[in-house]
Structure formats: structure tokens, C-alpha cells
OpenMM code with the backbone's topology and positions (N, CA, C; nanometers):
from openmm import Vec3, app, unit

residues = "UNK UNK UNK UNK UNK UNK UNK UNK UNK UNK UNK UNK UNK UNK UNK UNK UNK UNK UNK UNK UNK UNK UNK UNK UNK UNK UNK UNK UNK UNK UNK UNK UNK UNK UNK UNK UNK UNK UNK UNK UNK UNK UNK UNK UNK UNK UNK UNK UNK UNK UNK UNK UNK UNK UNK UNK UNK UNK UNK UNK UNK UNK UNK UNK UNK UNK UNK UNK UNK UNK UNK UNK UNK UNK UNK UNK UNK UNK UNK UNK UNK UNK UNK UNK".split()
positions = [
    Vec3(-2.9606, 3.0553, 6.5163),
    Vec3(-2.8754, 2.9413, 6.4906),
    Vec3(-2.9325, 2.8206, 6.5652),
    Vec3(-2.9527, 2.7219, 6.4843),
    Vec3(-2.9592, 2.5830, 6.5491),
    Vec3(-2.8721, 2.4819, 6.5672),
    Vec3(-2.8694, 2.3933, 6.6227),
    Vec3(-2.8238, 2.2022, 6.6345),
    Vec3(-2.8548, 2.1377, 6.5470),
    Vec3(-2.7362, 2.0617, 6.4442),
    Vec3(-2.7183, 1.9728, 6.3671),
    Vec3(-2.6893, 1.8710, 6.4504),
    Vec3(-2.6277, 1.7615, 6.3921),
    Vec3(-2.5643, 1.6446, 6.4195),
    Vec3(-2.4139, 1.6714, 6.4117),
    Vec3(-2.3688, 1.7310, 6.3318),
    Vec3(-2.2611, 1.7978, 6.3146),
    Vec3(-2.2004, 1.9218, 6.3564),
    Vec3(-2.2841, 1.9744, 6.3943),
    Vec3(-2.2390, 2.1331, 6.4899),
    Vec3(-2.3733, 2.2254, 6.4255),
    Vec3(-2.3594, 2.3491, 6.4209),
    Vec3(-2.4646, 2.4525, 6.4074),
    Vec3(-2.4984, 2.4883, 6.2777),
    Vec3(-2.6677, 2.4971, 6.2958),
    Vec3(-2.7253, 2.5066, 6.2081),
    Vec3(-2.8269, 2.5903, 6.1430),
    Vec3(-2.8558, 2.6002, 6.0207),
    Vec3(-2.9901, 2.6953, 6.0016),
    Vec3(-3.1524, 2.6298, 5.9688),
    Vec3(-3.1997, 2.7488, 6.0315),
    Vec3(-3.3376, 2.6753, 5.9562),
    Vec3(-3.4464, 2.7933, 5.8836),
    Vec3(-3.4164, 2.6597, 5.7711),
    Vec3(-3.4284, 2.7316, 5.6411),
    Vec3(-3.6189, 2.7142, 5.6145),
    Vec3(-3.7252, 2.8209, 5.5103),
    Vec3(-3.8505, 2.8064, 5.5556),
    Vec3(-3.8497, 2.7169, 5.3872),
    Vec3(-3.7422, 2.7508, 5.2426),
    Vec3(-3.7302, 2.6816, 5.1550),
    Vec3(-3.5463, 2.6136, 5.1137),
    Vec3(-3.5493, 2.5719, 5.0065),
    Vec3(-3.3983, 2.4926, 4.9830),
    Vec3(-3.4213, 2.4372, 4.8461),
    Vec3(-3.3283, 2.4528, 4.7733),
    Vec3(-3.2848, 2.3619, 4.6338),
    Vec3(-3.2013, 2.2949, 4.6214),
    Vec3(-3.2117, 2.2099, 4.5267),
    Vec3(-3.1160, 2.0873, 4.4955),
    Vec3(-3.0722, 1.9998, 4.5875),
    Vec3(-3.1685, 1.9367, 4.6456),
    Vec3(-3.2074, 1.8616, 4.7567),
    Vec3(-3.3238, 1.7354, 4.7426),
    Vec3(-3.2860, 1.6314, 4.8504),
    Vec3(-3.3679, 1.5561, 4.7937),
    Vec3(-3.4055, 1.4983, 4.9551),
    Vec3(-3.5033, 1.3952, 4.9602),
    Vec3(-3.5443, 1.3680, 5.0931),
    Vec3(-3.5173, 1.2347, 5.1366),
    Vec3(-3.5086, 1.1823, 5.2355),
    Vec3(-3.4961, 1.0094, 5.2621),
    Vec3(-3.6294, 1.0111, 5.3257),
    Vec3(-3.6211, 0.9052, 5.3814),
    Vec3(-3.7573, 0.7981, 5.4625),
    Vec3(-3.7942, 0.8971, 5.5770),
    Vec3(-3.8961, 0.9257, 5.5667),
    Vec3(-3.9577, 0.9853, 5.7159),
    Vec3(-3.8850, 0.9259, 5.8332),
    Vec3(-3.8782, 0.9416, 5.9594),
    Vec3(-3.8569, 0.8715, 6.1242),
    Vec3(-3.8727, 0.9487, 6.2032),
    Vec3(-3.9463, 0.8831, 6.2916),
    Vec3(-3.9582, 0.9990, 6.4285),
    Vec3(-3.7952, 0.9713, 6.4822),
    Vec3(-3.7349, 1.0831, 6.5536),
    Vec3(-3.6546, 1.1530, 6.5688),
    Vec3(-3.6541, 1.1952, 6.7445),
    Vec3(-3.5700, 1.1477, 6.8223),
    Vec3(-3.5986, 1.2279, 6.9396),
    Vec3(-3.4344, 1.2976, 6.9258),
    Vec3(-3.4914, 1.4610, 6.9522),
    Vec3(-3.3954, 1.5254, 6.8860),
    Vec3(-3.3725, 1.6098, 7.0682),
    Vec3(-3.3146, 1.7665, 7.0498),
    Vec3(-3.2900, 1.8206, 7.1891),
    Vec3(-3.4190, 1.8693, 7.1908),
    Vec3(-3.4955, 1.9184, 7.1251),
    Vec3(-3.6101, 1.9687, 7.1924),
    Vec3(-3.7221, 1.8736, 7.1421),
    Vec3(-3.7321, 1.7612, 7.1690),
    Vec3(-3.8235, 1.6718, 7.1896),
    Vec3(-3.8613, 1.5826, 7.0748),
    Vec3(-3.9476, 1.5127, 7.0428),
    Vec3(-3.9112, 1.4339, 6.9175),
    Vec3(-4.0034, 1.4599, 6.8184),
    Vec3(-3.9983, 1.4466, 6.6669),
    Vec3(-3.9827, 1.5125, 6.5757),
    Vec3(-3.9903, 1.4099, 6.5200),
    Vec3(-4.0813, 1.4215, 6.3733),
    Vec3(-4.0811, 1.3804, 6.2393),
    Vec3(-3.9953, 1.4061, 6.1373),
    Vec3(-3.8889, 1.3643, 6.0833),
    Vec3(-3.8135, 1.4232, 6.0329),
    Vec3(-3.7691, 1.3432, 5.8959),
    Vec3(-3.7094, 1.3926, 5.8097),
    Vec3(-3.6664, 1.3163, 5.6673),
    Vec3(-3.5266, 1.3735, 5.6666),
    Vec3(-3.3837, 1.3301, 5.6770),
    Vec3(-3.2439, 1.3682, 5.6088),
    Vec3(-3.3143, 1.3974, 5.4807),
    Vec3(-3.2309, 1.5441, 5.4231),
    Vec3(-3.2031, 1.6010, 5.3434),
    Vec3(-3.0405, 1.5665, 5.2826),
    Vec3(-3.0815, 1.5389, 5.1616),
    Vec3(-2.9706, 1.5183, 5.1051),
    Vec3(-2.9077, 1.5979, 4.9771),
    Vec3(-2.7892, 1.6157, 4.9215),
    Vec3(-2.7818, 1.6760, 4.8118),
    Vec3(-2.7407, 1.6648, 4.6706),
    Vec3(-2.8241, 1.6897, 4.5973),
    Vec3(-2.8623, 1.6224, 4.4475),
    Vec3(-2.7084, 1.6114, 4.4061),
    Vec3(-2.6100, 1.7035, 4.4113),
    Vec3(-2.5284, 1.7061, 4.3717),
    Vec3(-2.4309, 1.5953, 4.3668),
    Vec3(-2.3374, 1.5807, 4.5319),
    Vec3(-2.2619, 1.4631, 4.5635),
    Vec3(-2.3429, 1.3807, 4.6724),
    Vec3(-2.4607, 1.3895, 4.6963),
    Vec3(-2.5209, 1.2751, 4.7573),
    Vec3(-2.5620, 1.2924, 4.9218),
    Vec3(-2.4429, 1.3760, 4.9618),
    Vec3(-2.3884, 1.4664, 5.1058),
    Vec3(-2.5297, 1.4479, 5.1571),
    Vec3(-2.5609, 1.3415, 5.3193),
    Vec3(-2.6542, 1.4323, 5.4419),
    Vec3(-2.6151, 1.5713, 5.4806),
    Vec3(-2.7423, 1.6469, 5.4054),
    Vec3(-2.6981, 1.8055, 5.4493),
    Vec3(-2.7457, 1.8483, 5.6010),
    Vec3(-2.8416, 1.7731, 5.6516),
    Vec3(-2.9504, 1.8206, 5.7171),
    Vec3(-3.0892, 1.7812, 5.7536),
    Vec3(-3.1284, 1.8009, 5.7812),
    Vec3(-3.2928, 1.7303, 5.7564),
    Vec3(-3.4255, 1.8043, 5.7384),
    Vec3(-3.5580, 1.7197, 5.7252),
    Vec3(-3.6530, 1.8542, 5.7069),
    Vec3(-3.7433, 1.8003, 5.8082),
    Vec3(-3.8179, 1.9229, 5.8732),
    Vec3(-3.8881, 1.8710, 5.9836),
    Vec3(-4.0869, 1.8561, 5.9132),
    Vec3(-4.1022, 1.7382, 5.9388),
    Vec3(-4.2494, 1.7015, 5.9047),
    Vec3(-4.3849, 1.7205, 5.9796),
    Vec3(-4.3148, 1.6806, 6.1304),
    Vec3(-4.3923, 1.7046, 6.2326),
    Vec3(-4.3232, 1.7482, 6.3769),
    Vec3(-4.3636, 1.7984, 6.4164),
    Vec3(-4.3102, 1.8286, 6.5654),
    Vec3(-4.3967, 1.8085, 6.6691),
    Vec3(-4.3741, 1.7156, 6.7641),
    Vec3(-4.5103, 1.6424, 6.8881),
    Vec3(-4.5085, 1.7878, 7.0294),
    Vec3(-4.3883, 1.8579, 7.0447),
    Vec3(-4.4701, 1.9324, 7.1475),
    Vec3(-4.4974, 2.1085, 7.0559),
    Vec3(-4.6244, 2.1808, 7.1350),
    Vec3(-4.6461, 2.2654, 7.0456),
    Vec3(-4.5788, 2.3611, 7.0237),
    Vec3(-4.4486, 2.4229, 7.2022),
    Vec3(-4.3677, 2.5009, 7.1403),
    Vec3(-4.2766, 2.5466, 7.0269),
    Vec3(-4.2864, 2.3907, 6.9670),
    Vec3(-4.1662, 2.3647, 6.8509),
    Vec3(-4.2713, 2.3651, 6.7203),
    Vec3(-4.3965, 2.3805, 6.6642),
    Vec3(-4.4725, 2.3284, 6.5782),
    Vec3(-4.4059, 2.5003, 6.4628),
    Vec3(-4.3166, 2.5588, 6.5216),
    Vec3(-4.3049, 2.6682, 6.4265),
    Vec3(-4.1955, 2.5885, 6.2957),
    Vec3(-4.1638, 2.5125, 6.3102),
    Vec3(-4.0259, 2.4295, 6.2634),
    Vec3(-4.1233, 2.3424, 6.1699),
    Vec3(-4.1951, 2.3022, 6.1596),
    Vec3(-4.2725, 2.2030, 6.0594),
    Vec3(-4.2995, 2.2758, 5.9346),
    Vec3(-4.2293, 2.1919, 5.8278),
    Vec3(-4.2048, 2.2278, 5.6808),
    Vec3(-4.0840, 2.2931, 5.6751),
    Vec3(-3.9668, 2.3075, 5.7800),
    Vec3(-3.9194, 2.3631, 5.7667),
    Vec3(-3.7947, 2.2847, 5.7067),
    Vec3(-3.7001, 2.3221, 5.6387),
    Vec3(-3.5361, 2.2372, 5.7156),
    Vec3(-3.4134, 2.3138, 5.7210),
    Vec3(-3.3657, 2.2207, 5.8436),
    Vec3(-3.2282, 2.2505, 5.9190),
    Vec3(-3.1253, 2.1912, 5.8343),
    Vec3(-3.0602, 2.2812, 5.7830),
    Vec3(-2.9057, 2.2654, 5.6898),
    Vec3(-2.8275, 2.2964, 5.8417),
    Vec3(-2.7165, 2.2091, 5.8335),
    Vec3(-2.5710, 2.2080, 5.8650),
    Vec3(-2.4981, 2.3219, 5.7694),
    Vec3(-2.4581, 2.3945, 5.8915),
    Vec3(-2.3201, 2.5243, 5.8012),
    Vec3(-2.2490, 2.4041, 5.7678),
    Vec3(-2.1529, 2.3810, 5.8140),
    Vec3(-2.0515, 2.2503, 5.8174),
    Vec3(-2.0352, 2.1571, 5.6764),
    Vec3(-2.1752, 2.1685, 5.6359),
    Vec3(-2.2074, 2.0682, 5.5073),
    Vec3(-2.2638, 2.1245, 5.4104),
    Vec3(-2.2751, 2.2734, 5.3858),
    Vec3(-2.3605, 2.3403, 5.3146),
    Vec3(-2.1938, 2.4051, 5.1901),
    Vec3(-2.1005, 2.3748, 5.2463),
    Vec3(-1.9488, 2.4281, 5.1573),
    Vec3(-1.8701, 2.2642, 5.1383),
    Vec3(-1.8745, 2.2790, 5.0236),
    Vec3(-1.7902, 2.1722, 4.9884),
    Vec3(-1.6509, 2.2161, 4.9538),
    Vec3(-1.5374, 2.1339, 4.9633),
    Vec3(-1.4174, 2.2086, 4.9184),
    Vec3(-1.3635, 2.1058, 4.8198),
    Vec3(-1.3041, 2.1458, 4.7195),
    Vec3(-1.2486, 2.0487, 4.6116),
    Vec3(-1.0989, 2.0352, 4.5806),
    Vec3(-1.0477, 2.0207, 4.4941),
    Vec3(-0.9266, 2.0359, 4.4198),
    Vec3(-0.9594, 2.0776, 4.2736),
    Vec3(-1.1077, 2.1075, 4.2235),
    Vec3(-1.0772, 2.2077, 4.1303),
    Vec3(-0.9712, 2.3504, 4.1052),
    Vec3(-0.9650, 2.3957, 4.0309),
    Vec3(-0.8420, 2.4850, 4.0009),
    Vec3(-0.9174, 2.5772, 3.9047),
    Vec3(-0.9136, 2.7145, 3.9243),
    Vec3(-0.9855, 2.7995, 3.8112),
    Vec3(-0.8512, 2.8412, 3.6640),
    Vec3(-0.9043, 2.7926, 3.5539),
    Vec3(-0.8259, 2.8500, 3.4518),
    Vec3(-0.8339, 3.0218, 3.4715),
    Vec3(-0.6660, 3.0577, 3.4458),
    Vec3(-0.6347, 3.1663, 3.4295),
    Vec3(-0.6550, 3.2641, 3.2828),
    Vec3(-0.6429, 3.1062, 3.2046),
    Vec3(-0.6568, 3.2428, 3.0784),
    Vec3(-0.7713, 3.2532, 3.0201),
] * unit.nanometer
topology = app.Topology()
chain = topology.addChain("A")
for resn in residues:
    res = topology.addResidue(resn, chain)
    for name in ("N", "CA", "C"):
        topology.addAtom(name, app.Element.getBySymbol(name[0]), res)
């Protein structure tokens, strides 16, 4: 489990229906980072982000990777399922 911006997170090695914003370096908790918000094709939602680069080498396992938010990965609606 990882650190979102929003509480805890995963990190994922692929992802669909997603889209990327502007690169920025990032000083994150474990040091700073190349990173792009991940967003989702669907309603638009920052899910997360994807990591591009990582500057110290303990962390270089995380590059290409991205970190989804649990938190933002369930949407809840007011859809209603037909019964009949």
C-alpha cells in the first residue's frame, strides 16, 4: 500500500481508461519525482498519477508505474438497477 494525496494507495505496473496531464517534477514523501496526474476517461476524476522519473535510486522501481487512489478508484451514483 502506498500515499496518495487523498489517503492510500496502489501501485499499479498497467491501468485503463485513463488519460495523462502535463509532466512536473513533484517533491513527493520519498523524494521528488517526475510525475503526470492520471485522470479518468470516464468523469474526468484525478485518480492518481503516473510516475515518469524518480531522482533517488531507491525509488527508480516506481518508474512507469502508477499510483491510483483506493478513495477515487469507486465512484458512487444514484443510478438504480431495473428489476424486471
Amino acid at each position: 500500500m502506498f500515499q496518495g494525496r487523498d489517503g492510500r494507495g496502489y501501485l499499479m505496473h498497467s491501468a485503463t481508461n485513463l488519460k495523462l496531464g502535463a509532466r512536473e517534477e513533484r517533491s513527493l514523501i520519498t523524494g521528488t519525482h517526475t510525475v503526470a496526474d492520471v485522470y479518468c476517461l470516464g468523469c474526468n476524476e484525478r485518480i492518481g498519477w503516473f510516475y515518469h522519473r524518480a531522482s533517488d535510486y531507491s525509488q527508480k522501481y516506481k518508474e512507469g508505474k502508477y499510483l491510483l487512489e483506493r478513495e477515487k478508484l469507486v465512484k458512487e451514483n444514484a443510478w438504480k438497477l431495473d428489476d424486471s
